[in-house]
C-alpha positions as CSV (number, residue, x, y, z in Angstrom):
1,X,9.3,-0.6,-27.5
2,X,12.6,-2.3,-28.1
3,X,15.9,-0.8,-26.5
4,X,19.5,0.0,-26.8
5,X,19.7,-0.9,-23.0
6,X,22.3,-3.2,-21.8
7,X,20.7,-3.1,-18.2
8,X,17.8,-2.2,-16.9
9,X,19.0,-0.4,-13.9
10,X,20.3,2.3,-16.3
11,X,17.1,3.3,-17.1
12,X,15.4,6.4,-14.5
13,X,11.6,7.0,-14.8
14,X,10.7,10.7,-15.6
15,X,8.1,12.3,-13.2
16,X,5.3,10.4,-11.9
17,X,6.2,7.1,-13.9
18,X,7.1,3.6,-12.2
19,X,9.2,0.9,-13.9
20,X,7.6,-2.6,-13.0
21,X,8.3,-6.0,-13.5
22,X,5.5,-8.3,-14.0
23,X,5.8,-11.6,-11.5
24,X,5.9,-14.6,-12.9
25,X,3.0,-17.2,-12.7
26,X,3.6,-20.6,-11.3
27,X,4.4,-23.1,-13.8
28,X,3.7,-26.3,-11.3
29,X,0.8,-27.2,-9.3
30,X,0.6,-27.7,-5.8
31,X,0.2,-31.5,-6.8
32,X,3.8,-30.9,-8.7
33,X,2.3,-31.3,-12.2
34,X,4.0,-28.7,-14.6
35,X,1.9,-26.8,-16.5
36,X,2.3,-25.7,-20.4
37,X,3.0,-21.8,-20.8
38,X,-0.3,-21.5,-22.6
39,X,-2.4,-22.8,-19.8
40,X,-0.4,-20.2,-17.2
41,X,-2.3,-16.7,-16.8
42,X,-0.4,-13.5,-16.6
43,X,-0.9,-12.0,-13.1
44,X,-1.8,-9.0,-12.7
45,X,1.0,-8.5,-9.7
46,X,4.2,-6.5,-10.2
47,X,7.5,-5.4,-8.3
48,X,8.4,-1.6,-8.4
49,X,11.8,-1.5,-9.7
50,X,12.3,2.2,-10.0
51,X,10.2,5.3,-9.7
52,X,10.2,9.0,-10.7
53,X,10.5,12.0,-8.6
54,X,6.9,13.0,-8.8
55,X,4.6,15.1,-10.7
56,X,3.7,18.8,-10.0
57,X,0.8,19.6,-8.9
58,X,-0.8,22.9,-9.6
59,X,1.1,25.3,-7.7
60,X,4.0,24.0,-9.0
61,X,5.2,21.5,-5.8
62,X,6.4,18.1,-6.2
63,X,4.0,15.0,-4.8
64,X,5.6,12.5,-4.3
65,X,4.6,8.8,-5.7
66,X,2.6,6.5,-3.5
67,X,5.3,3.5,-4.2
68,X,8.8,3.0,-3.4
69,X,11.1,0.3,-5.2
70,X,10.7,-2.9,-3.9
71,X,6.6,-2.6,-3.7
72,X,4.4,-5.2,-4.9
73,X,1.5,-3.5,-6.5
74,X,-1.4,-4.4,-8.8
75,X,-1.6,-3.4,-11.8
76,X,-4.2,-3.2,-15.3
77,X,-4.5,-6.1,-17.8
78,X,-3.6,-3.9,-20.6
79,X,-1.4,-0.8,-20.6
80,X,1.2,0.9,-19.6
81,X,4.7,1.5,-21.6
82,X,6.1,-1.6,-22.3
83,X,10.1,-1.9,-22.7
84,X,12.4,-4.9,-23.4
85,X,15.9,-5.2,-22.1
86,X,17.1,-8.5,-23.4
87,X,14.8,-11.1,-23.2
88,X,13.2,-9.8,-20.2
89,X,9.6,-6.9,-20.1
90,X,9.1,-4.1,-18.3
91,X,6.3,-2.0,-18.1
92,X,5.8,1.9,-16.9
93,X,3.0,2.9,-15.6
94,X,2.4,6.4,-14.3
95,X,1.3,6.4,-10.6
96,X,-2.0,7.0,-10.5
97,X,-2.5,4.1,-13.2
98,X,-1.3,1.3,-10.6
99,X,-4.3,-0.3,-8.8
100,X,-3.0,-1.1,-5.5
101,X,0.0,-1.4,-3.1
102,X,-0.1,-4.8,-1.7
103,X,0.9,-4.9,1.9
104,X,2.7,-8.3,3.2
């Protein structure tokens, strides 16, 4: 899904949907050898950037995600919503897609 958006911090998730940002493999080694982009595996780690109010549950009440921005979480392989601003990717995922909040 390519976008109009000059920045990504004008963009506000609807409902239960959170805007991640995959993190970046390490290109080096611990040894300092650089490695080739093709040999560098996506991780499977993001960081929340935004995140909607909530969905409504039956009765009609807001609950509220289970991430704030700023979270690392896991996340799938494959889906989500992905959106490019610029050169760089985005993905939303609705909340109860994400995997895992990791604590550090």
């Amino acid at each position: 899904m390519t976008t109009a958006l000059k920045s990504i911090k004008s963009l506000s998730p609807l409902l239960d949907r959170i805007l991640v940002q995959r993190i970046k493999a390490e290109a080096k080694t611990a040894g300092g050898i650089f490695l080739p982009e093709s040999s560098v595996k996506e991780l499977n780690e993001a960081k929340v950037l935004a995140v909607g109010p909530g969905g409504l549950d039956k009765e009609g009440k807001r609950v509220t995600p289970s991430v704030a921005p700023g979270d690392k979480v896991l996340i799938p392989q494959y889906g989500g919503s992905p959106v490019k601003v610029g050169d760089e990717e985005y993905s939303l995922f609705r909340d109860h897609e994400l995997l895992a909040k990791i604590n550090e």
